[in-house]
Backbone as CSV, one residue per row, in Angstrom:
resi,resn,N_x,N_y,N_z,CA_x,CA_y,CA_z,C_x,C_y,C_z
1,UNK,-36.372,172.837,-175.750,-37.717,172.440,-176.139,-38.340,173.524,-177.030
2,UNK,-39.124,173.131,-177.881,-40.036,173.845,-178.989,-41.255,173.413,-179.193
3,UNK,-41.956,174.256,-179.498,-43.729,173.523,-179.809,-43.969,173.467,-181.532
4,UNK,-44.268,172.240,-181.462,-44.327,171.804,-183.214,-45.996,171.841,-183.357
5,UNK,-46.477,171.791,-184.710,-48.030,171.572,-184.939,-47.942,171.059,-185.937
6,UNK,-48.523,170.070,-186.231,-48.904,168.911,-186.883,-50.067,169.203,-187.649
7,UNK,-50.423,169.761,-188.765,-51.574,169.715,-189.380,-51.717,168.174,-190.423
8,UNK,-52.962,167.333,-190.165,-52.812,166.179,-190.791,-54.183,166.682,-191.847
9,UNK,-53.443,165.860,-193.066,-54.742,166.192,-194.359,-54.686,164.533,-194.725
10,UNK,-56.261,164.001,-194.604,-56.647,162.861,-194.859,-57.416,162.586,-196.229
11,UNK,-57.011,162.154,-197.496,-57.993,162.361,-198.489,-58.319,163.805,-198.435
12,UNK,-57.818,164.232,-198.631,-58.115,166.020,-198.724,-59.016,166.792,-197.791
13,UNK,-59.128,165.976,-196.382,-59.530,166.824,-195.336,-58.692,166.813,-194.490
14,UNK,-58.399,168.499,-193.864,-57.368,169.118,-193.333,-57.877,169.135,-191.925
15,UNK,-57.186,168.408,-191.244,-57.393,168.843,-189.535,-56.174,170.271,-189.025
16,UNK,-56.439,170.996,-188.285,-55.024,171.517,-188.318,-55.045,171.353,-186.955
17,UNK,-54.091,171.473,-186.040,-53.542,171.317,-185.149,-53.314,172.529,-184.618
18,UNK,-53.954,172.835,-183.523,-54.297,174.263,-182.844,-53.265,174.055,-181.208
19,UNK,-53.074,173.357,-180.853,-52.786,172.649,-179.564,-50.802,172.553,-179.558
20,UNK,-50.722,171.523,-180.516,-49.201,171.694,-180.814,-48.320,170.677,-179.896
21,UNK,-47.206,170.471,-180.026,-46.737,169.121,-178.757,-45.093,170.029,-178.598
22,UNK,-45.011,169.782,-177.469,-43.606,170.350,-177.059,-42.550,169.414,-177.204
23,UNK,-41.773,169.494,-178.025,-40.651,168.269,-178.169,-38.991,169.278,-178.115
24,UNK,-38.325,167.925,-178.094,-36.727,168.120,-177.367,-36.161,169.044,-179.413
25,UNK,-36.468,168.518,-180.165,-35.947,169.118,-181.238,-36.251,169.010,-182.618
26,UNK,-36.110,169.235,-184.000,-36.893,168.781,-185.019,-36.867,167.068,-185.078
27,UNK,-35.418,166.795,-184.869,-35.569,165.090,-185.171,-36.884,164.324,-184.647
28,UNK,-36.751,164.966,-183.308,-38.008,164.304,-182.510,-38.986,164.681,-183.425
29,UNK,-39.831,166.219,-183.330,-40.556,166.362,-184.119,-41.249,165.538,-185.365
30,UNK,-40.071,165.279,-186.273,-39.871,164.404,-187.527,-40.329,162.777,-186.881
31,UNK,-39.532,162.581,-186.075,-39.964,160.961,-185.482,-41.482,161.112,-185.239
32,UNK,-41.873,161.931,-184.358,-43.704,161.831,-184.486,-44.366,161.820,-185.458
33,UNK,-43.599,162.896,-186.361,-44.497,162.844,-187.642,-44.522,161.148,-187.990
34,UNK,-43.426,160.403,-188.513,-43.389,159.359,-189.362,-44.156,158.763,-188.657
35,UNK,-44.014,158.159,-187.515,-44.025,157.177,-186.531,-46.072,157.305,-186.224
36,UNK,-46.435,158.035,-186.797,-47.929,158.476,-186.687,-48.627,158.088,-187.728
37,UNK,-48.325,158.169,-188.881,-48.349,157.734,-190.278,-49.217,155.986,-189.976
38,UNK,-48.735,155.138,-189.247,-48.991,154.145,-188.993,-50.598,153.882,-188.785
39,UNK,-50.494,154.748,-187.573,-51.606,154.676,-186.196,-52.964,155.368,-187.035
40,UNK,-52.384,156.673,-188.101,-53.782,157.064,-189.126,-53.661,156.176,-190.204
41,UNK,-52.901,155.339,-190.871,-53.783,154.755,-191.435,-54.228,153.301,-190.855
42,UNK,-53.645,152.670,-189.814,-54.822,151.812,-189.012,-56.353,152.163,-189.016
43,UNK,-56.278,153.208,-188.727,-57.685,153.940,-188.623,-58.770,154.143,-189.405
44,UNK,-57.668,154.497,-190.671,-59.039,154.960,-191.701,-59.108,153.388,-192.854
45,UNK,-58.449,152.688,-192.810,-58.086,151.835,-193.832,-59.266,151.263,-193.853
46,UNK,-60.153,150.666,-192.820,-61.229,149.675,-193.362,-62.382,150.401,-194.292
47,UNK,-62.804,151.755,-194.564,-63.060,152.076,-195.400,-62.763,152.873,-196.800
48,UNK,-61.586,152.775,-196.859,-60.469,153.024,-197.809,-59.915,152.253,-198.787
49,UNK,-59.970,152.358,-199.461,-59.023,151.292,-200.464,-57.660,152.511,-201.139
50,UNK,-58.179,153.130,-201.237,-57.135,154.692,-201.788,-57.257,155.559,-200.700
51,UNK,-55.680,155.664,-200.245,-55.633,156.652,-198.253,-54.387,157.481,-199.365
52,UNK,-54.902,158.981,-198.516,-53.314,159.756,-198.461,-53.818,160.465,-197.869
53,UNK,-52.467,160.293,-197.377,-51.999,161.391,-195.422,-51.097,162.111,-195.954
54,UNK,-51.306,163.409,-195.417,-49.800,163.912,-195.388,-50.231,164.846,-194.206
55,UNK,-48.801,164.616,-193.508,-48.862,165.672,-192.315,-47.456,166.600,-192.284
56,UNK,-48.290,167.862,-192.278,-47.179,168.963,-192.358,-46.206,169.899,-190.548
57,UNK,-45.953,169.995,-190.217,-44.820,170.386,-189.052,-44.844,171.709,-189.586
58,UNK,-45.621,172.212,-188.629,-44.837,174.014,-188.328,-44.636,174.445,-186.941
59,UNK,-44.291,175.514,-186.892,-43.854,176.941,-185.829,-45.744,177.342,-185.756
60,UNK,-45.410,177.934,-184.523,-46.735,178.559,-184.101,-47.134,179.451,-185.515
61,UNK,-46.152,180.232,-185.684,-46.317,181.305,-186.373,-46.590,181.039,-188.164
62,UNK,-46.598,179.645,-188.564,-47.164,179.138,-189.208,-45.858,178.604,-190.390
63,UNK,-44.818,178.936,-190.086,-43.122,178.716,-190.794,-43.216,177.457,-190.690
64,UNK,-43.348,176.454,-191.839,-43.271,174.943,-192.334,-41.819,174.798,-192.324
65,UNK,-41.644,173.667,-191.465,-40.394,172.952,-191.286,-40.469,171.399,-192.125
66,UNK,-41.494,170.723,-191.907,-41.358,169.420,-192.117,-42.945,168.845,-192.688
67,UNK,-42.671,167.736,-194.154,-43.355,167.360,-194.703,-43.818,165.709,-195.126
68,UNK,-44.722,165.096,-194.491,-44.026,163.555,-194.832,-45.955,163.204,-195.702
69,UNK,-45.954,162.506,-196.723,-47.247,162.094,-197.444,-46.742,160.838,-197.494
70,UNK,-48.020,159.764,-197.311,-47.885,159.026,-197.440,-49.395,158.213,-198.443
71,UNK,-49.145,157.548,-199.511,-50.281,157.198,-200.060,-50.229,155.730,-200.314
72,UNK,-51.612,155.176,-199.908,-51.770,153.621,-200.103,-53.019,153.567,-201.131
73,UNK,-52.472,153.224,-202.079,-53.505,152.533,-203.386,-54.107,151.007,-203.071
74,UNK,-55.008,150.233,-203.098,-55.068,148.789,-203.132,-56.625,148.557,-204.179
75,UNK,-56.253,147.645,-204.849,-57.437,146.829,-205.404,-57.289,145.237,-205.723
76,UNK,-58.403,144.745,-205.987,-58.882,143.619,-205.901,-57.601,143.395,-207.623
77,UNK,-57.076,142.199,-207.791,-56.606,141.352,-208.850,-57.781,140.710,-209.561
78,UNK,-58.207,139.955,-208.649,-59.485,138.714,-208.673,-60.952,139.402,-208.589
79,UNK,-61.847,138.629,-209.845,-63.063,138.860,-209.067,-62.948,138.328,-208.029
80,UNK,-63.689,139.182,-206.950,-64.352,139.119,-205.562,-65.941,138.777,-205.094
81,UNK,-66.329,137.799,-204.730,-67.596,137.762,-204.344,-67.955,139.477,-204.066
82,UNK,-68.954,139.504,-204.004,-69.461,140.748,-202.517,-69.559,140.249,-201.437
83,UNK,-70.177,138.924,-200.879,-70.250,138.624,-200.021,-69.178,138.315,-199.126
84,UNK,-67.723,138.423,-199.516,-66.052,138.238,-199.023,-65.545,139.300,-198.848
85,UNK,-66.249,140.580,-199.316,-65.765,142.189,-199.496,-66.739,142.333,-197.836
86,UNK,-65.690,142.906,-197.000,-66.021,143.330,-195.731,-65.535,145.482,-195.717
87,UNK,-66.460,146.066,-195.082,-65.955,147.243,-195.479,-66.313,148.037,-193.602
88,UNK,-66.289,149.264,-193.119,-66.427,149.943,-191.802,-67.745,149.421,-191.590
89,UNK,-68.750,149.570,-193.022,-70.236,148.738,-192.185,-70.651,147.732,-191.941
90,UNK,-70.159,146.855,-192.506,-70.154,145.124,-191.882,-69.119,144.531,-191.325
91,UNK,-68.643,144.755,-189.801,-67.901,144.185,-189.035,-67.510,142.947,-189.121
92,UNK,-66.698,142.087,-188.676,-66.216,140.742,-188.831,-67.035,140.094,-187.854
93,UNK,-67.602,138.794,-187.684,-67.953,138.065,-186.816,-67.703,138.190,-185.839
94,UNK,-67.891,138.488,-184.733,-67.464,138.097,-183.250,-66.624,139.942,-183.132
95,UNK,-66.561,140.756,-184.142,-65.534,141.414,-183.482,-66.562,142.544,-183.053
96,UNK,-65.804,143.536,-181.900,-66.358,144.917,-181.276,-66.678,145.813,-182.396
97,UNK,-67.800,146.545,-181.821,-68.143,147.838,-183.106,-67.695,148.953,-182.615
């Protein structure tokens, strides 16, 4: 076992990861990284149209092992009403805030 740290940079804000996760080896390591990628951009997407993540893997001591970015571009083809453009401040009908 080894302790990895995960610093994630969202749109160019850097969380760093002070805490760290104890895993069996880099693969693992690497599998969290990717496998996370998902779950942040679930998160930030409804007010996003342009996301980039990248989360970097080090050693306590700050020695970078592992690098994964991931960037999602999207825009409209079609004019769009405004009133069909839903964004983080106008929730969907019926759904939780």
């Amino acid at each position: 076992m080894a302790q990895y740290f995960f610093d994630i940079e969202i749109n160019a804000e850097l969380v760093v990861d002070d805490e760290g996760l104890d895993l069996e080896d880099h693969a693992a390591a690497r599998l969290s990284a990717l496998s996370s990628l998902g779950d942040i951009i679930a998160e930030h997407i409804q007010a996003n149209d342009n996301l980039g993540v990248d989360i970097r893997i080090r050693y306590a001591d700050g020695t970078p092992i592992f690098a994964a970015k991931l960037t999602l571009k999207s825009q409209w083809i079609t004019p769009v009403p405004p009133s069909q453009i839903r964004n983080a401040a106008t929730p969907r009908e019926g759904s939780a805030v």
